[in-house]
N, C-alpha and C positions, 0 to 999 in steps of 0.2 A: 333469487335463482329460480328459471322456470322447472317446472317439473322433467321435461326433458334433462333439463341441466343436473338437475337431482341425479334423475335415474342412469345417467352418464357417469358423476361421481360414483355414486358406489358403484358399480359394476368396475368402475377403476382402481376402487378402492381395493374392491375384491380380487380382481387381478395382479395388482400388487403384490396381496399377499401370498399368491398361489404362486407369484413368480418367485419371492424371495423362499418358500419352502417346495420349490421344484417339482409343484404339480400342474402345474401351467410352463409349456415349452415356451422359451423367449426369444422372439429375434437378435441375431449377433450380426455386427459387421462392424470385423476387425480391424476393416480401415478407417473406418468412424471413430470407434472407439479410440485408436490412436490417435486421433486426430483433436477429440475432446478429450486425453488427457494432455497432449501439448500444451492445449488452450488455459487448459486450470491449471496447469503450471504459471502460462504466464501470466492467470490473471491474477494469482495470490502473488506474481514476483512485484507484477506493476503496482499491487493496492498496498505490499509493505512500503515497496520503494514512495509512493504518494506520502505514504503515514512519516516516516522516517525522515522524507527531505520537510516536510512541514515542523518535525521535532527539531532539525538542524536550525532553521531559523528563529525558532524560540533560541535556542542554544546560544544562538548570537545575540539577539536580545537579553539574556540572562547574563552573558558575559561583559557585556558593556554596563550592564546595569548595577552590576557587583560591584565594575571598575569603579563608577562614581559613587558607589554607597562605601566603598571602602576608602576614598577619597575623601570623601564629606567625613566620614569616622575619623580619620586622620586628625584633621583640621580641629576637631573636637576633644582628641586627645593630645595635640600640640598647647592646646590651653591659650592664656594673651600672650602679647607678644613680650620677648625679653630679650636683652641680648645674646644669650646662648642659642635660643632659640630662634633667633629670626631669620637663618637663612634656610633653616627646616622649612620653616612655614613660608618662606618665599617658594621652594623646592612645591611643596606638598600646594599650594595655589595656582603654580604652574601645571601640576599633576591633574588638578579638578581640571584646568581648563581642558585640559589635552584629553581626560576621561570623557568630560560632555560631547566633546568633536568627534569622539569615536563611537560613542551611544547615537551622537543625530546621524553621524554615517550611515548606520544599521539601518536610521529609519528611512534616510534616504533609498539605503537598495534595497527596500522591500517590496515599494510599487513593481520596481522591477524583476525583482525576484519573484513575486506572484504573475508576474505579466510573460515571462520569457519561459520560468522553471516549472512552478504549481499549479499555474490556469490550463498548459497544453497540457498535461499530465492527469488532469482532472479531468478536460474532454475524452483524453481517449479512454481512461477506465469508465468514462458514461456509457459507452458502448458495449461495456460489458451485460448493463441489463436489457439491452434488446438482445443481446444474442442468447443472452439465459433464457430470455422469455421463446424464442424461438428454437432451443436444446427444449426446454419443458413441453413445449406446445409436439416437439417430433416425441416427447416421452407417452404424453397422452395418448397419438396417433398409434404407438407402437402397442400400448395397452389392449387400443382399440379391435387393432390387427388379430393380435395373438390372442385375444379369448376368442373371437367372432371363427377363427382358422381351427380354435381346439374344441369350438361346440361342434364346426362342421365335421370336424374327425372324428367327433364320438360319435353321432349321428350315422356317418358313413360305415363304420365301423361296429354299430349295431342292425343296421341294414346287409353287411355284407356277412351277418355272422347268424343271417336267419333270424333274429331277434324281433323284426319286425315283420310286417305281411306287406306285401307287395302295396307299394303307395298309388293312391287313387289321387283324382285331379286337383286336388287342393292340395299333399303333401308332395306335388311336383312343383306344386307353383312356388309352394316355398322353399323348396331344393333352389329354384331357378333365382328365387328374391335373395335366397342368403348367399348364392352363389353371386349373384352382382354387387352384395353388400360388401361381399369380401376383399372383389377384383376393387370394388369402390376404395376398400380402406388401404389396402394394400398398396395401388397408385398412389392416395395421399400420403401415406406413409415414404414411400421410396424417393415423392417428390423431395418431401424436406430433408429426407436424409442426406439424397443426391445435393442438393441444397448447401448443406452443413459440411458434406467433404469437400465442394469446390470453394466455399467462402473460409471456414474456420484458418485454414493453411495461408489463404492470402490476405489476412487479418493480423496472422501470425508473422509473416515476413513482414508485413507493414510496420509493424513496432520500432524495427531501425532506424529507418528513413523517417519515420516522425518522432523521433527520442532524440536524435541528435543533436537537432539543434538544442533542445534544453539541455543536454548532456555539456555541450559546448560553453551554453551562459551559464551554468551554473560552478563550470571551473576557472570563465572568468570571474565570476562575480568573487567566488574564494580567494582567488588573486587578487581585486580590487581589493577586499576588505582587509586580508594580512599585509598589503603592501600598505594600506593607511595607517595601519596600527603600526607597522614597522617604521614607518617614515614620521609618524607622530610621537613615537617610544623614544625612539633614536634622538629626537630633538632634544627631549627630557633629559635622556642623559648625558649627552655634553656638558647640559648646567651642572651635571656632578662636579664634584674638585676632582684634581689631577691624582690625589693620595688616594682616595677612594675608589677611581678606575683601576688605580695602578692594585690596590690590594687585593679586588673582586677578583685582577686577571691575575694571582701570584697564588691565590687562598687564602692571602692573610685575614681578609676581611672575616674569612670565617672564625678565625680565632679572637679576632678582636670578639667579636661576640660571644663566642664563649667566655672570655676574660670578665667580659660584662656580668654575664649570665653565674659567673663565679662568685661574685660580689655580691650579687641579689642574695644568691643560694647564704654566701656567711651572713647576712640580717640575720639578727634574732625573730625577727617579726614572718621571715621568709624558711620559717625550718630548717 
């Protein structure tokens, strides 16, 4: 950092602080300010919703991933084959295959899922660090403003209060130099603010019109994947027996397993 650049920090440094304990007068403009808090509203609503739709698609891949690992556990606690047991193990064979097809599914819509949902969603929260960098950069200007406006008021204000002796050609010149420094910082200052209230707002509306469409693929793509699981589940259970549909949709089936679950409990080995 040049020295210049030095001696710019602190004196921002120091303005800072005089702003936050109310010895340094701050510029306000309340249509600004409303305007950057819209903005931060909606840039913490876009960077959860980025975080969150990224968490969903893990979710999908954890849920297919379970399918087939509880599938393959199956199959491992079905033991070899016997006659009591082999049309479990026929059942539970058909199960892995139907669980694999629904784990490749997930991998299949994920290219698209990053390509239609998370890739647009990622440009446009990119945009949020140029516009920070240009709120920071109008923060600086503002710093810049209000000390350079609160030297000249005290200066003016010990000048008008007799304090001084009547200024000779050199402390006119620099009335004349702080006085352009001011009008100088002031311009810069009003540019970006001016700046910040005409773009922040049409920034803010633009969110719709470029969220939609991933709004859109991302409810089909939730349809695509429950309608594969439901039309691949669905096939599974056909191959049940007619007794077993029939008890699931009655309750029985519940009690059958309690009856089960009776039996284990009277083992001596089972407490």
């Amino acid at each position: 950092m040049s020295w210049i650049g030095l001696k710019k920090a602190i004196n921002r440094a120091g303005a800072q602080v005089m702003h936050k304990t109310g010895l340094l007068e701050q510029t306000h403009d309340k249509e600004y300010e409303f305007e950057e808090k819209r903005y931060r509203a909606m840039e913490a609503a876009s960077q959860k919703l980025h975080k969150e739709l990224r968490h969903y698609l893990e979710t999908l891949r954890t849920l297919t991933r379970s399918q087939v690992s509880v599938a393959d556990a199956l199959a491992l606690f079905y033991g070899n084959p016997d006659d009591i047991l082999q049309r479990l193990q026929e059942m539970n064979s058909d199960n892995i295959t139907t669980t694999h097809e629904l784990n490749n599914g997930v991998e299949e819509l994920e290219p698209v899922y990053n390509q239609t949902v998370l890739n647009p969603l990622a440009r446009f929260n990119s945009y949020f660090v140029d516009v920070n960098d240009v709120i920071k950069k109008r923060g600086r200007k503002m710093l810049d403003y209000d000390a350079l406006r609160a030297k000249k008021h005290k200066i003016d204000r010990a000048k008008s209060s007799g304090e001084q002796e009547s200024p000779d050609e050199d402390e006119a010149a620099s009335d004349l130099t702080r006085e352009a420094d001011l009008n100088a910082l002031a311009l810069a200052y009003h540019v970006i603010n001016d700046q910040l209230k005409e773009d922040l707002p049409k920034l803010i509306n633009l969110r719709t019109p470029f969220l939609d469409p991933s709004f859109e693929a991302f409810v089909k793509i939730q349809l695509r994947f429950f309608n594969d699981n439901y039309h691949h589940l669905g096939k599974l259970q056909l191959k049940l027996d007619a007794q077993t549909k029939q008890d699931y949709m009655t309750g029985e089936l519940e009690n059958r397993i309690d009856r089960v679950l009776a039996k284990i409990k009277a083992l001596n080995i089972a407490g």
